[in-house]
N, C-alpha and C positions, 0 to 999 in steps of 0.2 A: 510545622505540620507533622513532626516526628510526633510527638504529645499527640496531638488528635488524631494520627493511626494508631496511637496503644490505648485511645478514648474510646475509639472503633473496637477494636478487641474486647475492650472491656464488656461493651455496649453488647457483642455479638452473644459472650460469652453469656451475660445474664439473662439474655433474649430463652438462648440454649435449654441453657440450663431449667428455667421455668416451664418449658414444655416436657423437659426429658426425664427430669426428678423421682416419677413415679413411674417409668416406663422401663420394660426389664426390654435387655440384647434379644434381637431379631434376626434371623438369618436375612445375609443378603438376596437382594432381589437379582432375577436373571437378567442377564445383559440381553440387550436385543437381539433378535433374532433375522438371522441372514433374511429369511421370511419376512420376518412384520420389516426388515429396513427395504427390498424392492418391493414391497407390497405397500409403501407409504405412497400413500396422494402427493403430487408435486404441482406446482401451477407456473416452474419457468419452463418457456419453451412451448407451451402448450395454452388454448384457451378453452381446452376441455376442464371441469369440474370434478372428473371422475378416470383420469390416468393417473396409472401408479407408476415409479423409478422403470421398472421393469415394462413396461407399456412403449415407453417413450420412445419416438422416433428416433431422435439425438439420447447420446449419455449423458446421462442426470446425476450425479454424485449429490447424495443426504449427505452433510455432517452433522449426527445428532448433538444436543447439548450435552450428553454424556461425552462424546467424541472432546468435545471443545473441552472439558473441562480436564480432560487428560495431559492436556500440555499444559506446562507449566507458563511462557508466557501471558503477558495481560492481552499482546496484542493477534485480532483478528488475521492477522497476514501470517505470524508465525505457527498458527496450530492449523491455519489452509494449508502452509505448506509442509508439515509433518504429517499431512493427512491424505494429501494429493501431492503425487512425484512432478506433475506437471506445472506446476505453483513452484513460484521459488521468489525469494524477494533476501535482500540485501542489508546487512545492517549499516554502509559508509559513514565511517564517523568522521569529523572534520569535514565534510561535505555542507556548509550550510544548512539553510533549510532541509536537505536530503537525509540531517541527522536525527529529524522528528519525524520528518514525514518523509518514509521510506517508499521505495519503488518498488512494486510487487508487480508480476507479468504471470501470464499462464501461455502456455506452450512459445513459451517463448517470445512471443510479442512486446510491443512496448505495453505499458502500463497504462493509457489511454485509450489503448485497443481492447479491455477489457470493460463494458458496462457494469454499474454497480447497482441494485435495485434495494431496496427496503420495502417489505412487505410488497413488491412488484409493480413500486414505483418508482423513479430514476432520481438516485442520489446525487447530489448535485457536489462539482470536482472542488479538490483543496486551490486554494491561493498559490501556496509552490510550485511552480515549474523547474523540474532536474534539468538534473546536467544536457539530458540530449533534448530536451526541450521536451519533456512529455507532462501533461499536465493532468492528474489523473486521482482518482479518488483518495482520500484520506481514511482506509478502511481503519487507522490507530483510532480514529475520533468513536468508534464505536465500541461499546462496553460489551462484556460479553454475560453479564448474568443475567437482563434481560428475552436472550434469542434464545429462542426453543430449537431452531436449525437453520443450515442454511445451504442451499440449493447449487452446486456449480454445475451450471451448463455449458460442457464442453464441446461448443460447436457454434457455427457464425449465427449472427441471429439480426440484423442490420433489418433486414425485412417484418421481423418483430418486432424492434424496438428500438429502432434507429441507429444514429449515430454512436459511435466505439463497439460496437458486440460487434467487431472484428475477431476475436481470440475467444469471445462466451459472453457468458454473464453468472456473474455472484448473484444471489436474491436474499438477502439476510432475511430470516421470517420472527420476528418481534411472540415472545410466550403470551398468549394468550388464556395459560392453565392459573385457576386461583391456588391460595395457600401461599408459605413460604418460601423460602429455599434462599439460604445466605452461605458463603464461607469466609473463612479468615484463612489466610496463608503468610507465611514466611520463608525466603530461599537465601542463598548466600553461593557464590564461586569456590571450588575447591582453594582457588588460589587467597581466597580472605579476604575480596573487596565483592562490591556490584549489590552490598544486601538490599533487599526487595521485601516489603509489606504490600499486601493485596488483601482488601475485608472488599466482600458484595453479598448483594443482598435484593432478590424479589420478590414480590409481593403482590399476589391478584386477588380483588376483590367481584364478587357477584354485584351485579345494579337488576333491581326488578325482578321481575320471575319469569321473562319473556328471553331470558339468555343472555344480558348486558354483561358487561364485564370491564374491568379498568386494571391494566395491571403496571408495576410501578417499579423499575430497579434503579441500582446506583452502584456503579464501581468507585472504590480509590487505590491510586498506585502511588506507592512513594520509593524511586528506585535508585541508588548513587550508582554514579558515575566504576564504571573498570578501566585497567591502566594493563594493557602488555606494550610495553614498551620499553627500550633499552635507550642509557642516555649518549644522545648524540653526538658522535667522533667531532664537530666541531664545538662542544659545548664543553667534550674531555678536555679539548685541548684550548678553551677561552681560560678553566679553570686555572689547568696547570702556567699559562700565560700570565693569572692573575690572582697570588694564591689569596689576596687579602679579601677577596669579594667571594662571599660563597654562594655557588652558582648549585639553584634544585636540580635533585637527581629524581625523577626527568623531568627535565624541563618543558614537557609538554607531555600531557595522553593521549595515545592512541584508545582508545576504546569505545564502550558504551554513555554514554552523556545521562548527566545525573537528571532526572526526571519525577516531576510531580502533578498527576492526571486524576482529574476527578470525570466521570461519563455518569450518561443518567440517558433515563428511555423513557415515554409509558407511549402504553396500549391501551386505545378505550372504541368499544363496539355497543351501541346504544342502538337498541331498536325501538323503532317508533310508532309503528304499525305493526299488523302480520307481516308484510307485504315490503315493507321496507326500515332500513333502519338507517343510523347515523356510525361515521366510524373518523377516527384519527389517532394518528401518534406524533411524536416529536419525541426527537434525540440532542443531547447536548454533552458537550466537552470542553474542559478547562486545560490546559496544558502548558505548565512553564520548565523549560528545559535549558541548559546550560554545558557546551562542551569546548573544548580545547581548540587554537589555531596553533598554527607554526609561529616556534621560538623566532624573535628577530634578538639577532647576534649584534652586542656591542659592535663587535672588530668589523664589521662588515655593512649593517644595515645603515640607508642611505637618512632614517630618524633622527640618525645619532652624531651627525652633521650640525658644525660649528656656522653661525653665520654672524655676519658686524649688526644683523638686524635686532638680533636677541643677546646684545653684548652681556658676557657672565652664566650664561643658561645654556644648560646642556642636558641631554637627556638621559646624559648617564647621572642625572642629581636624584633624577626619579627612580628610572630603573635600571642601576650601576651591571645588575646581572642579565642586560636584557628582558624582554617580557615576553608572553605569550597570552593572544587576546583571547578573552571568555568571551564565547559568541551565544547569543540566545537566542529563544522566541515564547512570547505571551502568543496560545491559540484557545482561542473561543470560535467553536466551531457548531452550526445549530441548525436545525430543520424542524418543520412544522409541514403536516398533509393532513387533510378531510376532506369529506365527502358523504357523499351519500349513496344507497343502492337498492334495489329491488326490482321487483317483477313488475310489468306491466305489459299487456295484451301479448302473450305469450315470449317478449324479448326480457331479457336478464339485462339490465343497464346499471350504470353509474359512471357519477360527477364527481370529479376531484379536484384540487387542486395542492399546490404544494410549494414549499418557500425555504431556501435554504442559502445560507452565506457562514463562509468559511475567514477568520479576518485573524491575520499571523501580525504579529509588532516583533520587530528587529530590534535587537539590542546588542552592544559589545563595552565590553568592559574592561579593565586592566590594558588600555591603545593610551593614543595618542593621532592628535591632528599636526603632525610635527609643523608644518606650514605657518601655525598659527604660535607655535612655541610654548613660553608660558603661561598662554593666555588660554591653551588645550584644556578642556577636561580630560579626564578618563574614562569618563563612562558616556556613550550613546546611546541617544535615541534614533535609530537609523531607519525608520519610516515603516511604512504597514503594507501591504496584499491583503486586497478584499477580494474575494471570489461569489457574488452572488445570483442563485437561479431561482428562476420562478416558472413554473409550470401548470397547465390546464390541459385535465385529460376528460374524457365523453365516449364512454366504451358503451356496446350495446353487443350481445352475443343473445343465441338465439336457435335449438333444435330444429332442423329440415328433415320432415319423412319427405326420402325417397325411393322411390320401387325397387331399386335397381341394389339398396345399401342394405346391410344385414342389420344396421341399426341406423337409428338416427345420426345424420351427421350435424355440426358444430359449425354455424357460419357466425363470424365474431368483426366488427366494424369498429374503427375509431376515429378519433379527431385528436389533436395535440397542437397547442399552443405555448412555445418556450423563449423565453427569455432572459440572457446570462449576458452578467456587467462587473468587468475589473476593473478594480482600481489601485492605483498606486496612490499613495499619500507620502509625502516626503517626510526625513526624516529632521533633526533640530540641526540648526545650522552649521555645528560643529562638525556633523556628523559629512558633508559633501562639501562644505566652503572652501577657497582656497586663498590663505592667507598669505602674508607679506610675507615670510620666509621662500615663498614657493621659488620667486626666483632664482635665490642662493642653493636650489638643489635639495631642499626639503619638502619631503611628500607631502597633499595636502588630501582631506578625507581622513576619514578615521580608517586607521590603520589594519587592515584583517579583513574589515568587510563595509567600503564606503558607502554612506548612506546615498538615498535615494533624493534628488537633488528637486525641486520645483517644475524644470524644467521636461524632469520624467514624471511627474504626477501629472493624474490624470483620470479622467472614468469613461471607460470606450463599452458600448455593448453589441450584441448581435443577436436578431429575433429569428424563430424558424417555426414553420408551420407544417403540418405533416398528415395525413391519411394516411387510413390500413385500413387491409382488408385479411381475413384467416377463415382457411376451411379446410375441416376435418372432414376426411369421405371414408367411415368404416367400411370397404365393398364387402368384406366376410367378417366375422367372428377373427379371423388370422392373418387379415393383409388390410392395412392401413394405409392413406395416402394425407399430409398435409403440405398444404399449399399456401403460400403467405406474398401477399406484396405493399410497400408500403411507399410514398411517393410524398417528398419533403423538399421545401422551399428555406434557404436561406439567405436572411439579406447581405451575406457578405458575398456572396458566391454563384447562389442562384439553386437550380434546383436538379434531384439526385430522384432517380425511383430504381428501387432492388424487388429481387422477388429471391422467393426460397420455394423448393418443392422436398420434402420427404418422404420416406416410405418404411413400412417394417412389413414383414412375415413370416410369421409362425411357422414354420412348415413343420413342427410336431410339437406337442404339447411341452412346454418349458425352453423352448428350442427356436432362435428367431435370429433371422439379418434385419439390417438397417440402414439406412444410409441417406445420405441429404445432399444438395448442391444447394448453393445460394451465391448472391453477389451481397457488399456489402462496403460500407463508409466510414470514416472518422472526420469529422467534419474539426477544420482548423478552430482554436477558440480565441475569443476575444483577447487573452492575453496574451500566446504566441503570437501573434498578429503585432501588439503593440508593447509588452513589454522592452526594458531596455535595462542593462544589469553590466557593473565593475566587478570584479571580482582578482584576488591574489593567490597566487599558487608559489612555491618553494621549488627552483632549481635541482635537483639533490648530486647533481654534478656539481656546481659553482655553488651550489647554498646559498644563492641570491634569490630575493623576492621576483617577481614579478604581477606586472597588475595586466587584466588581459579586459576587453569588451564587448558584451554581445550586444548589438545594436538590433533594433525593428526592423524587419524584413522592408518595412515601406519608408524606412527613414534615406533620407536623399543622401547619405554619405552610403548606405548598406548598396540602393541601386547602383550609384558609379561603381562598387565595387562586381555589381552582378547580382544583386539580389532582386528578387521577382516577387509579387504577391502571393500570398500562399493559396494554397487548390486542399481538395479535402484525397485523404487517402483511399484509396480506393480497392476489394478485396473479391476475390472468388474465392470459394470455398466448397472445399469435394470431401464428404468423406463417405464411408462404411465398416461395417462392421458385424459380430457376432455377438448372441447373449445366451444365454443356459441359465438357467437354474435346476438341480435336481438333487431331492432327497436330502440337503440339506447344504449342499455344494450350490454358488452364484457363481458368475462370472461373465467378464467380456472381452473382450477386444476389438479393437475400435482403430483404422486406421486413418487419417487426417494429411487434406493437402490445400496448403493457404498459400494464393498466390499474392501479395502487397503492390500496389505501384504508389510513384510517387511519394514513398516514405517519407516524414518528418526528421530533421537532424540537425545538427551544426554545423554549419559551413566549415571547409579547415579554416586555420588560424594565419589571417592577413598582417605582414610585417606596417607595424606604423611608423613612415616616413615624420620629415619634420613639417611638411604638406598636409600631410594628413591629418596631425595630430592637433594642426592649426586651426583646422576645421571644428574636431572632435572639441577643444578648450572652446572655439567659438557658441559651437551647437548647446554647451554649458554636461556635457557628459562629468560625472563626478569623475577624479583621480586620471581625465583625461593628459594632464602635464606627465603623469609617469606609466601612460600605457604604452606597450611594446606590442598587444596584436589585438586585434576587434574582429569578430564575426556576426554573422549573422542567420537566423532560423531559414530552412529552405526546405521544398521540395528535391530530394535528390536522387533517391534510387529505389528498384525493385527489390524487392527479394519473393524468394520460394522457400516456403517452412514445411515440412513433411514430417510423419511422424507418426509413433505407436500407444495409445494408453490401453493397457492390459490389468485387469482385475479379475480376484480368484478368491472366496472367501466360503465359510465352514462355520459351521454353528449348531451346539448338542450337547448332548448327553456326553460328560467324559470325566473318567473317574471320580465318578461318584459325586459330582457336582456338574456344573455348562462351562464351555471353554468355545473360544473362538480364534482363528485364523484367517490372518486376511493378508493376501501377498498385494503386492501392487507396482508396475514399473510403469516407464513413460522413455521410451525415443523419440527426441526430437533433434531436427537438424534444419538449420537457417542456413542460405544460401543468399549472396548478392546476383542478383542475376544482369542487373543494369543500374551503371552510375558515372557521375560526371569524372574527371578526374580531380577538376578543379573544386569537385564540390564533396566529396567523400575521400577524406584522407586513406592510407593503407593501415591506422592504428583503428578507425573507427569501422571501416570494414574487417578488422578480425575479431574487434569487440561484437559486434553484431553475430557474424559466426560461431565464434567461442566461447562469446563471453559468461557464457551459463553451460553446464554439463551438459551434452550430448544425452548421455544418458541417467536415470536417475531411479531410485525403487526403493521401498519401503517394507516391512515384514512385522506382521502386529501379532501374540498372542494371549488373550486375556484367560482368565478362569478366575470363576467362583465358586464357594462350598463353603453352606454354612455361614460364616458372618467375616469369613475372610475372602478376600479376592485378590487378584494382583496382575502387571499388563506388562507386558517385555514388546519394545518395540528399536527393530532394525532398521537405521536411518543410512543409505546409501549413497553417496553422490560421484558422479567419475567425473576423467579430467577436465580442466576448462582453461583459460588463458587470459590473461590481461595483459592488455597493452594501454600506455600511456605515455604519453608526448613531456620530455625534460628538457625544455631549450633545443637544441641541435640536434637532440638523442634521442633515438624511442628506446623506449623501456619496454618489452616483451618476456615474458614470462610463462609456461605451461604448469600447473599444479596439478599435484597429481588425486587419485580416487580418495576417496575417506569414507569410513564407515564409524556411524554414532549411536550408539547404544542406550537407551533409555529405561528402566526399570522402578514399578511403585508396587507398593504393598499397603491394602486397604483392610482395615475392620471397623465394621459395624457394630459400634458399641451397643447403641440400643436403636428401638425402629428409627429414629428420627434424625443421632449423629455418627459420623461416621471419621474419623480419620485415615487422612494418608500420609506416608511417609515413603518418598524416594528420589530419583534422581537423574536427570539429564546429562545425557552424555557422559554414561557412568566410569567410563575408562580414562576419564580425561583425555580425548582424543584433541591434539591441535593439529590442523593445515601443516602445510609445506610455510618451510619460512620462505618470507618475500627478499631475496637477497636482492634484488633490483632498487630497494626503498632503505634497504639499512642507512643510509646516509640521513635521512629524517627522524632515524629510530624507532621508527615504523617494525613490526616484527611479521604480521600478516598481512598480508594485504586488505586493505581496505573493501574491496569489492569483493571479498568471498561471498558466492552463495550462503553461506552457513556463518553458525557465529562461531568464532575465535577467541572464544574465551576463558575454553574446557568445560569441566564439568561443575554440574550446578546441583546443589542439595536442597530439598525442599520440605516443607512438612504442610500438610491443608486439614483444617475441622470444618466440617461442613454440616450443615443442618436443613434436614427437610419438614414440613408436615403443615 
């Protein structure tokens, strides 16, 4: 694939070049304007047609496609979160699945407490469930040269739009503009590993002359793997123990996982009448990625175990320096939506519906199934996660004169019909079985990350049905009232109705409060319910493996231990705030109070007896003979999230060119306010607390003149803490603030291309080291908010026209 990213280049350059050949250097165009970005129409949050950012009940945050194309990442979650303080998402490498598909939260909630929408209908969640059991959109699956913008609604919205818009809603809005518009980029680490290829490219075409339009993009990323890591005080000293075997320096990476992603979109709007037309999209993603497990240590790991079974065979024949397993995943992830819409006897209506499945394949490479000896492969196939939803929605809105309203008010009705089915598929036999060695003390599963055994395969689903109701009541020109409620049946659970009321007013021109209550849900899914997951983690006390088990909530060994059926999460939600705009000055502040009960989590971690574990081999759980502790998903605690998002920005005339200023900060703070003891360890109640900055802010300023432009952006993060459970020991840690510097510099060669050159994190800023993990050779912590990799050089050619 290296050859067909420099095919792509090629491909882009000649594309370029045939348009630009005759066209003389253009001054660049002006950046937008604080004006036209609150004065943009928005359609989350609202079922008016006709409010703008600045209108909005709730805070509405645009990020334009110019916005997006400013960060150097491929991926959607990391230019959210350079864009908005309240975004924050993690890069965990060595985390499994968590190393593709990352966790991204907004004001701090889990990542399934945020709904995901495309074109403002509901993106259906990735196959992965993290670590705390959160199962939550796959916002990497989507490309970004297709989106024109996208929408973050910061505020509960459950009454809108059901289940998750606990924390908001994202609304990605698909470009609907014809003409071109592609770039090609290259970046590389200061440090000399991580180089990154990115070419995208879209492309809208006119249908008819009635306003049809089809428009058509495609990303590719091709990204290696980075390594900060130091090699490991037990691998120093395996070496000097054994000087004739030479043991890789490091024996394992910490970092980013090498990565190769193809995404793709189109947009197609066909009208068919005056009166009405035909509309759909579909997105898709290809994604194969490969990253690092923990070294297993000759002198120590229980693999490397003599038995009379496998007389002559030892596993230091294969891997004399120890190994470290290549864990992956094949993801193909896809959606399809249509419908139709138009007018009829003065109601605005349309039919939709919409199909989307997310399907990950497990693979590990460079193990072993010691159990099984020489009879092991090396490489698995360790079974797949399907995640698929299908939905039907029947919306009708609809103008009310009444006497009483300064204008027309906005009464807006639905229906919704959803259906979501996971499945597990097991993986090849090697990958769970447990061979004749097992007796003699030899692990059986493939080693790093045991496949998915028959007895977990399975396809479980759950259907939910749903009404709404929404009404806009303009009583002035300058005080607005909406009111929402929306009333959903699930067959796992049964049935939930929320309402939301807001309101704004103007009380002088550019000059307005705001403020919302609502209740609101996350409804448990189909695969927290019945997944069931092995998994190995590294001592870094003893430097011993361990293999641990999260069993189903309803599985009969999880209830003797105290596990319950899950209940859906359940939310209030208070906030208000202030907006201005004047003379060329925006701004708000907005402050937010989210009550949770019943959160989602992991139980702590049950010591397994030899009772237990008898159970566990019987029930056919993979890698059950050498588990040490099993939990399971639960309802367990409240918390109270409280918090500030503040925005201030500027946009004009300034020397002799347009320049813009845009500050931005966000406090938030999480609170447990009710939990079990038995059910919420003291590690995971500070991760909840801490475990993202308090506080966070950002400082952007662009300018253009003439055919040069250039953006300096101040990336802020303060302290946060991580805690994590070593055998008998918590590991507790506090890190401290950091501040990340970004700088580019752009010219427009001529009207059509444009290069930039510049660079992230230009100081090479790193974290605090993690001295809690040195013992793995770990240097940052894995769960930094930010990335830990320093800084990154990039160069972009970009072509419009």
């Amino acid at each position: 694939m290296k050859l067909l990213s420099t095919v792509a280049w090629g491909v882009l350059a000649l594309a370029i070049s045939s348009q630009v050949q005759a066209r003389e250097a253009a001054p660049a165009a002006a950046p937008e304007t604080a004006e036209t970005q609150v004065d943009t129409i928005v359609v989350t949050g609202t079922r008016r047609v006709d409010r703008t950012a600045f209108e909005s009940t709730a805070p509405v945050d645009v990020v334009s496609q110019e916005a997006l194309k400013s960060i150097v990442s491929d991926e959607i979650m990391d230019k959210l979160a350079a864009t908005t303080p309240s975004f924050n998402v993690q890069r965990l490498p060595a985390a499994d699945g968590q190393a593709f598909v990352r966790p991204a939260t907004l004001r701090g909630l889990s990542p399934d407490q945020t709904l995901v929408l495309v074109n403002g209908k509901r993106r259906h969640r990735s196959a992965v469930l993290g670590g705390r059991g959160q199962q939550g959109v796959d916002l990497a699956a989507l490309g970004t040269s297709g989106i024109d913008r996208i929408e973050v609604l910061r505020d509960g919205a459950s009454a809108q739009y059901g289940s998750d818009a606990i924390a908001g809603v994202i609304n990605i809005i698909l470009s609907d503009k014809t003409g071109f518009d592609g770039y090609a980029q290259t970046g590389r680490y200061y440090a000399g590993d991580g180089q990154k290829t990115e070419v995208g490219a879209r492309y809208g075409v006119k249908l008819g002359d009635k306003g049809g339009v089809l428009v058509g993009a495609i990303d590719y990323t091709n990204a290696d793997a980075t390594s900060r890591t130091r090699q490991r005080p037990d691998a120093i000293a395996f070496q000097a123990a054994n000087p004739g075997i030479k043991v890789p320096n490091p024996v394992q990476r910490w970092g980013q996982p090498d990565r190769e992603v193809w995404r793709g979109s189109l947009n197609l709007t066909l009208p068919i009448t005056d009166a009405v037309e035909a509309y759909g999209f579909a997105t898709y993603s290809d994604l194969h990625g490969v990253t690092d497990f923990n070294w297993r240590n000759p002198s120590n790991d229980t693999s490397y175990k003599t038995s009379p079974v496998f007389p002559g065979w030892s596993l230091s024949q294969l891997y004399p320096a120890g190994f470290s397993p290549k864990f992956g995943q094949d993801e193909t992830n896809a959606s399809v939506n249509g419908g139709v819409r138009g007018d009829a006897l003065g109601w605005a209506w349309d039919l939709s519906a919409g199909w989307g499945r997310d399907k990950v394949d497990y693979f590990l490479k460079n193990s072993i199934n010691a159990s099984f000896g020489p009879q092991s492969p090396t490489r698995f196939d360790d079974g797949s996660l399907i995640q698929q939803e299908e939905t039907a929605n029947f919306d009708v809105s609809r103008p009310l004169d009444l006497p009483t309203l300064a204008k027309p008010a906005n009464l807006a009705l639905g229906l919704e019909a959803r259906k979501e089915t996971y499945k597990i598929e097991a993986g090849d036999r090697y990958s769970w079985d447990v061979g004749p060695g097992a007796p003699a003390g030899l692990p059986s599963g493939s080693n790093g990350f045991p496949g998915y055994a028959p007895s977990q395969a399975g396809s479980w689903n759950q259907t939910s049905y749903a009404a709404y109701g929404d009404l806009d009541l303009p009583f002035s020109d300058r005080f607005d009232v909406d009111l929402a409620v929306r009333h959903e049946h699930f067959s796992e659970f049964g049935d939930t109705t929320d309402g939301k009321v807001a309101a704004r007013w103007e009380f002088a021109p550019g000059f307005a409060f705001r403020g919302a209550a609502s209740t609101g849900f996350r409804a448990p899914t189909a695969g927290q319910i019945n997944n069931t997951r092995t998994s190995q983690g590294l001592n870094t006390t003893t430097l011993l493996l361990f293999t641990s088990g999260r069993l189903s909530p309803v599985n009969p060994i999880s209830v003797a231990l105290g596990g319950k059926p899950l209940k859906p999460e359940t939310s209030r939600n208070y906030s208000f705030g202030f907006v201005f705009r004047h003379e060329g000055v925006t701004g708000s502040i907005d402050y937010y109070h989210i009550d949770v009960d019943d959160r989602f989590a992991v139980s702590p971690n049950f010591p397994v007896s030899s009772d237990l574990r008898a159970q566990l081999v019987a029930a056919g759980i993979p890698g059950a003979d050498s588990l040490t502790t099993v939990s399971y998903f639960t309802n367990s605690f409240d918390t109270t999230t409280q918090g500030v998002d503040a925005v201030v920005s500027w946009r004009g005339a300034f020397w002799g060119g347009h320049g813009g200023l845009t500050a931005a900060w966000n406090w938030n703070d999480t609170q447990v306010t009710r939990s079990k003891a038995t059910e919420v360890s003291r590690l995971a109640r500070i991760n909840i607390q801490d475990g993202l900055p308090e506080h966070a802010a950002n400082l952007s300023f662009d300018y253009a003149r003439g055919p040069i432009s250039g953006l300096v952006r101040v990336r802020w993060s303060g302290r946060w803490t991580d805690a994590q459970q070593n055998g008998a020991a918590d590991l507790i840690q506090t890190f401290g603030a950091k501040t990340l510097v970004d700088l580019s510099v752009s010219a427009q060669l001529t009207s059509a291309l444009k290069l930039t050159v510049g660079a992230e994190n230009l100081f090479d800023t790193y974290p605090d080291e993690a001295t809690f993990q040195a013992s793995r050779g770990l240097i940052y912590s894995r769960n930094a908010p930010y990335d830990t990799d320093g800084g990154l050089w990039y160069a972009r050619l970009s072509a419009k026209f």
